[in-house]
C-alpha positions, 0 to 999 in steps of 0.5 A: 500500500502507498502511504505518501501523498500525491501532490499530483493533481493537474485535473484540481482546477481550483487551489479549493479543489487541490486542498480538497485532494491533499485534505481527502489523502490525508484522511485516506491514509489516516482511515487506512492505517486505522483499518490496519490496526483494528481488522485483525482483532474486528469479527462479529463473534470477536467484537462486534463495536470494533467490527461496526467501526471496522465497516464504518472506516471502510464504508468512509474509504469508499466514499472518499475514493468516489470524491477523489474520482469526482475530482478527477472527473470534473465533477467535484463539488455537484450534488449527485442527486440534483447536480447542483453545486455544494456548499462550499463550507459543507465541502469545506468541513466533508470533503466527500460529501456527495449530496447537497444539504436538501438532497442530503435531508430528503435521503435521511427521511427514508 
């Protein structure tokens, strides 16, 4: 596994969109190496609070990989249900947000 951070990032077309992807390694590699340490000791039958933070960390690893596809792609910061921008403070705060704040209220409801 890679543990340094890229500093490549020629597609970011903003200095907001080249902090998003520093911030987003970052995390990656903070959540990966968690998941290192506490996988081996997570198994329902071992300890299922370790095993439930063991399926969180992976669930945010594949929510960050996403965002840092997106920002490959052009599409960083869009809401994926409605396509509309994202507030840049929620960007600011969850780099890998995928959905804007109504969106975001209208999927909590189901």
């Amino acid at each position: 596994m890679n543990t340094q951070l890229s500093e490549h990032h020629p597609w970011a077309r903003t200095e907001e969109e080249k902090s998003a992807y520093v911030r987003m390694q970052e995390q990656l590699l903070d959540r990966r190496a968690l998941l290192a340490e506490l996988e081996p000791h997570a198994a329902p039958h071992i300890d299922a609070a370790a095993w439930a933070v063991v399926l969180s960390i992976r669930a945010t690893i594949g929510q960050i990989a996403a965002a840092l596809t997106r920002l490959e792609s052009g599409t960083y910061g869009l809401c994926l249900t409605c396509g509309d921008a994202l507030d840049p403070d929620r960007v600011e705060i969850f780099p890998y947000t995928e959905s804007c704040v109504p969106c975001q209220k209208e999927a909590d409801k189901r």
